[in-house]
N, C-alpha and C positions, 0 to 999 in steps of 0.2 A: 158579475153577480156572485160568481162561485165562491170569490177571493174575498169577497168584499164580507160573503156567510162567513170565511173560514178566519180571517181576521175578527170578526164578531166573538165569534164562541170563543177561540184561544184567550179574547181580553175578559170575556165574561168568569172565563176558566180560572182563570191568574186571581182575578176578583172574590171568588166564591174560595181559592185555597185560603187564602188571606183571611179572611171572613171567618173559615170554615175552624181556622188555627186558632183564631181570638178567640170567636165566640161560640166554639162548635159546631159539629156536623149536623145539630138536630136543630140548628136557631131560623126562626121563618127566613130570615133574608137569604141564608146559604141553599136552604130548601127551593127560596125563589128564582137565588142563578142558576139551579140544578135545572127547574121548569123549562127557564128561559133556553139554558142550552140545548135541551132535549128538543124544545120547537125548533132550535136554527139546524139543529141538527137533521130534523125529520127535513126542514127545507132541503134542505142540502141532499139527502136520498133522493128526493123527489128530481130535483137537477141530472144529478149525477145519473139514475134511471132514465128520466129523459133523454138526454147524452147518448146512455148507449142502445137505447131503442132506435135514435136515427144512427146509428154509426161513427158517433165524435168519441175521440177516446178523449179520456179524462187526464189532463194535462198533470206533469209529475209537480210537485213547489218545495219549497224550502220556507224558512220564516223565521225571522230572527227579530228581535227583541229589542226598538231603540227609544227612551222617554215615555215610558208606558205605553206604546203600543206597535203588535205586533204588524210585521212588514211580510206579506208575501214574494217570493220572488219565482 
């Protein structure tokens, strides 16, 4: 699930610069990948809090870039 959050927001990320370049920082849509990130993001604390409440450490990734989307490894 972790991976699957962190491959999310990186593609939303890549999405919203794009966006952000065209049509600026302040256009609803760029404003709206900003939302969305922020929620996957907050998911993702919640996990990772989870995680080390029972004692799983949090696995290290890497992630690289292939046909629009990214890969965790």
């Amino acid at each position: 699930m972790r991976d699957v959050l962190l491959e999310e927001i990186e593609l939303l990320r890549q999405r919203m610069v794009i966006m952000g370049l065209e049509f600026g920082l302040d256009h609803p849509e760029v404003l709206e990948y900003s939302i969305q990130i922020d929620q996957l993001h907050n998911e993702l604390n919640q996990i990772d809090h989870g995680l080390s409440k029972v004692g799983t450490s949090k696995k290290t990734y890497r992630f690289y870039l292939l046909e629009n989307h990214a890969y965790f490894a």
